[in-house]
C-alpha distance (Angstrom), angle and dihedral (degrees) to the residues before:
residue distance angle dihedral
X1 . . .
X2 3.84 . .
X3 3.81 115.4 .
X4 3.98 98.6 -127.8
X5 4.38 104.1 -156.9
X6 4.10 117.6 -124.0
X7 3.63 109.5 -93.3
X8 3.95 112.4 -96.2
X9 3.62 116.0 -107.2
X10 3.60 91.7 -120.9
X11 4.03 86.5 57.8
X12 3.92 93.5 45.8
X13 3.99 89.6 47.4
X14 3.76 81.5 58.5
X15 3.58 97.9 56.9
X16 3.60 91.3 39.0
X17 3.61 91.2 52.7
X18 3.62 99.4 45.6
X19 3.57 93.9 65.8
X20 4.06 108.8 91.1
X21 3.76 97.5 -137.6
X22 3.60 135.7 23.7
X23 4.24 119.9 180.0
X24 3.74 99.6 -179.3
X25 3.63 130.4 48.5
X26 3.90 108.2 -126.1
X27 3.36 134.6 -175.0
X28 3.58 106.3 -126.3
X29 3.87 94.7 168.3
X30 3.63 139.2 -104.4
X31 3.73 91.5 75.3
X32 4.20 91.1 -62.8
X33 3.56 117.1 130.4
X34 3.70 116.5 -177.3
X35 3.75 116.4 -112.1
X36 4.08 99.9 -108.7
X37 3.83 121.0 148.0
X38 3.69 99.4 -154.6
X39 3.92 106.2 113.1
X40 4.00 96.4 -130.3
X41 3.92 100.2 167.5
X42 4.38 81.7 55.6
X43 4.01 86.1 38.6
X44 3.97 96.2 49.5
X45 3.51 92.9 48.0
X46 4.02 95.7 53.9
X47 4.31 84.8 43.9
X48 3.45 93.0 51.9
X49 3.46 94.7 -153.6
X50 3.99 121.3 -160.7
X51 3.64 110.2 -91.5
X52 3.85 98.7 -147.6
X53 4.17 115.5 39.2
X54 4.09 85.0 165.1
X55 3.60 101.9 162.2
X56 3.92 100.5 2.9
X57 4.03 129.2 121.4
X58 4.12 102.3 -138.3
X59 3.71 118.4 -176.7
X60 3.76 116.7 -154.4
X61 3.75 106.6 -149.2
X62 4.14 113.9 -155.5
X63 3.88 86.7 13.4
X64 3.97 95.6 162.7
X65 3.85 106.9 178.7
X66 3.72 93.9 0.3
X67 4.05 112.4 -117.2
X68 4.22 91.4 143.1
X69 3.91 90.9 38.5
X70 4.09 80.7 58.8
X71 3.60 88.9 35.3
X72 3.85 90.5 60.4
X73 3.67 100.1 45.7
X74 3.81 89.0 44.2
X75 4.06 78.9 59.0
X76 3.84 92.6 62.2
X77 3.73 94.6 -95.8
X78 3.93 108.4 162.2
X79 4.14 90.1 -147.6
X80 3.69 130.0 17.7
X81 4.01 116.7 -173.9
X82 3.61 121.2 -175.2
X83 3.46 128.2 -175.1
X84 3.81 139.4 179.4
X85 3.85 144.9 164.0
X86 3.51 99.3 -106.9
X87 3.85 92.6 -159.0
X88 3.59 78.6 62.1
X89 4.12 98.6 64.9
X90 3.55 130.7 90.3
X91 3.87 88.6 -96.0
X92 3.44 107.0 34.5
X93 3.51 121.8 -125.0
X94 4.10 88.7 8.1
X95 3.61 125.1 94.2
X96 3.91 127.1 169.8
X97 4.23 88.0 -143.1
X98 4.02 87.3 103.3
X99 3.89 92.2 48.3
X100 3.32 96.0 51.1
X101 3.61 96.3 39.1
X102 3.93 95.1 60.2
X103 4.05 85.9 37.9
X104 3.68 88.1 62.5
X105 3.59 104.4 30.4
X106 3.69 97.6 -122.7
X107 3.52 136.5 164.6
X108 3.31 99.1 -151.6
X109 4.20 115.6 121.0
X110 3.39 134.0 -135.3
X111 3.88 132.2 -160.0
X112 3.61 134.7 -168.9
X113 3.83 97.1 -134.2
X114 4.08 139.9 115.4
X115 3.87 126.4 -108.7
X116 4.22 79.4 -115.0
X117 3.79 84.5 66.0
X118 3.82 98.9 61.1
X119 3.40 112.7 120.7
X120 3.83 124.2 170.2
X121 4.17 92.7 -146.2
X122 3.28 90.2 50.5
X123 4.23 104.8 30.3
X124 4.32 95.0 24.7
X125 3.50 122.9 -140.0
X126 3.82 131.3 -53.6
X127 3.66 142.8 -131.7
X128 4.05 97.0 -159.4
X129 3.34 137.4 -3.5
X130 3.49 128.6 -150.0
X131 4.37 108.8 -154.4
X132 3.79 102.3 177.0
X133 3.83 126.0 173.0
X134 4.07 84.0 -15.2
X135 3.63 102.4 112.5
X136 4.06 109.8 68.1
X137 3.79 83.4 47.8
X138 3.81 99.1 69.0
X139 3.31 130.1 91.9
X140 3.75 99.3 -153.5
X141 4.12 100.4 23.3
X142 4.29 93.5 177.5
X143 3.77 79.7 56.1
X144 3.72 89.0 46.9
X145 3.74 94.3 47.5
X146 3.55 95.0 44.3
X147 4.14 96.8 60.6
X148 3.54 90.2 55.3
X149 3.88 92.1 55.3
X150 3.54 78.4 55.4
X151 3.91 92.2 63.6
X152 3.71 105.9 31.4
X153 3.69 116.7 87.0
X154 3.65 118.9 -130.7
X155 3.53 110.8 -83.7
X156 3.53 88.9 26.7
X157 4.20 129.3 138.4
X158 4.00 127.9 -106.8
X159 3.88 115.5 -169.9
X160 3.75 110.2 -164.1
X161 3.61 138.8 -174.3
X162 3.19 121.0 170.1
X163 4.29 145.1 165.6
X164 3.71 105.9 -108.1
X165 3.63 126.8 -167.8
X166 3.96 106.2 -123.8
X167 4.53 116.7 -170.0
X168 4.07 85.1 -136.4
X169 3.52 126.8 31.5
X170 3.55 125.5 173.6
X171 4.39 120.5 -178.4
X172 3.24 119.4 -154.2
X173 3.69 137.4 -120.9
X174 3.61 107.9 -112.9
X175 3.65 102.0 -112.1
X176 3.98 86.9 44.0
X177 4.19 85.8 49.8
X178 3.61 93.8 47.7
X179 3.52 103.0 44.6
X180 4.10 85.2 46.6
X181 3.89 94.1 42.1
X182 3.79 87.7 -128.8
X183 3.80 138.9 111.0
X184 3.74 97.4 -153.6
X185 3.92 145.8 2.4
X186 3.89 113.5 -137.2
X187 3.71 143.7 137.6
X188 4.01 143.2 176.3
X189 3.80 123.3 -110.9
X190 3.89 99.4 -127.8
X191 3.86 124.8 17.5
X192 4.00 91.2 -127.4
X193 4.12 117.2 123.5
X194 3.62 120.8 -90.4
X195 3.84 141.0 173.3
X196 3.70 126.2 -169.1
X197 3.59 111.3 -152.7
X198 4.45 116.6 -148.0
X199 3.93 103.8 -162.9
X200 3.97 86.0 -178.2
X201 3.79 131.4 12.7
X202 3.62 105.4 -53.5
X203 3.66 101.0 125.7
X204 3.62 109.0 70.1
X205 4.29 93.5 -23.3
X206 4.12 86.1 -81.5
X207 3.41 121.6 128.2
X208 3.81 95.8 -159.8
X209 4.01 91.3 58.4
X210 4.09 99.4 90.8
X211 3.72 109.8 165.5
X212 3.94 138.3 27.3
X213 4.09 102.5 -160.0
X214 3.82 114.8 -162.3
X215 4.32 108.8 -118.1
X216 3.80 79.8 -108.4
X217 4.06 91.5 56.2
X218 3.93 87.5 49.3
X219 3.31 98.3 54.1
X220 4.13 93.6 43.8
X221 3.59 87.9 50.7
X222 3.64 92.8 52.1
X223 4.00 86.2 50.6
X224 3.23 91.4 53.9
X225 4.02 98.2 50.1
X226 3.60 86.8 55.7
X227 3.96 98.3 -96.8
X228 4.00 129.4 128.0
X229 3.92 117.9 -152.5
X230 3.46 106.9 -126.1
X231 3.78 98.9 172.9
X232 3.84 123.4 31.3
X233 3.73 104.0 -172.9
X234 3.43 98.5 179.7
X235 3.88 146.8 -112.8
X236 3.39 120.3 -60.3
X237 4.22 112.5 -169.7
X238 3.39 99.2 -43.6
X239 4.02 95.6 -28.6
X240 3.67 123.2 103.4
X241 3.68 121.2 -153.2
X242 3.84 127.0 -158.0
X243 4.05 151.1 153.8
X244 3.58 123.5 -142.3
X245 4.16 138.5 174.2
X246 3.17 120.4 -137.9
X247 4.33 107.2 -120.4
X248 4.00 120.9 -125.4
X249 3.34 114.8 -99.7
């Protein structure tokens, strides 16, 4: 068989470049990193994602252009699936997951679907599940949370982050934020459930951004989809952060 060389990095800094719009940095070899301005190594630390996946299938719901699909398989993860609406991107219907994917070599897959799509006879069971800046975007979250039961084995792991809607919220200065390791200071006046509904773009001026859930809501919703938070790792500005298993049946 042919030996075919590695792409120059003048040829992969093409590709990369090409694309219109990147929102993770990833290493896609040759010393390129594409030009994302999420802060993952900040972002990875707060998920406190599972350093070994050896063996596991992990779906990566809302993955956009990939970096925690790669992140997974780079983990030892024997399958990685990610899927996203592309209407739902920052250019519609284009997503740098395919670019990077063939940059990198990976095996990881990527399908143009919606969390209401997930179907276990059709998608198969999972071992984790990463659901990542997902949540505020759906129209009928329960709904949301309830298809990925569907797909996680029992026993299995949910990473979430989320936006939460907080009663007081204080940011930081950044000398105050760095010295504190925190974005923000905030808090909700009584611990019951809530969900604030945006019919238009009122949270954040997007249209796709639906609902702003309390940390309360979250974890009642998770409750209710048959999950137990195991590991509340905080909020972080207006993010919240958590691990849950999914409970036998």
């Amino acid at each position: 068989m042919p030996q075919h060389a590695a792409p120059s990095a003048d040829t992969i800094r093409a590709k990369v470049t090409a694309h219109p719009t990147w929102r993770h940095p990833i290493d896609v070899g040759a010393g390129v990193v594409t030009p994302g301005g999420e802060d993952v190594n900040t972002e990875l630390a707060r998920m406190a994602l599972p350093a070994h996946l050896d063996g596991q299938r992990v779906l990566d719901v809302g993955c956009s252009d990939g970096f925690y699909s790669f992140t997974a398989e780079d983990r030892g993860a024997s399958e990685v699936i990610g899927i996203d609406d592309l209407s739902s991107l920052m250019v519609a219907g284009s997503n740098g997951f395919a670019i990077a994917k063939e940059l990198r070599g990976s095996a990881a897959q990527f399908r143009d679907r919606s969390i209401y799509d997930l179907d276990p006879d059709v998608d198969g069971m999972f071992d984790s599940v990463w659901f990542l800046n997902v949540l505020y975007h759906l129209e009928h979250p329960m709904l949301g949370f309830r298809n990925l039961a569907k797909v996680i084995r029992p026993g299995g792991l949910l990473v979430l982050k989320t936006y939460v809607h907080q009663d007081v919220r204080v940011w930081l200065p950044g000398t105050l934020s760095r010295r504190l390791k925190r974005d923000a200071v905030g808090f909700d006046l009584g611990h019951r459930p809530r969900l604030w509904f945006y019919p238009h773009s009122e949270l954040a001026g997007d249209p796709t951004n639906w609902v702003g859930p309390n940390v309360a809501c979250v974890d009642a919703m998770l409750d209710a989809a048959g999950f137990d938070v195991i590991r509340n790792l905080g909020v972080h500005g207006d993010r919240y952060y958590l691990h849950a298993v999914r409970r036998a049946d």
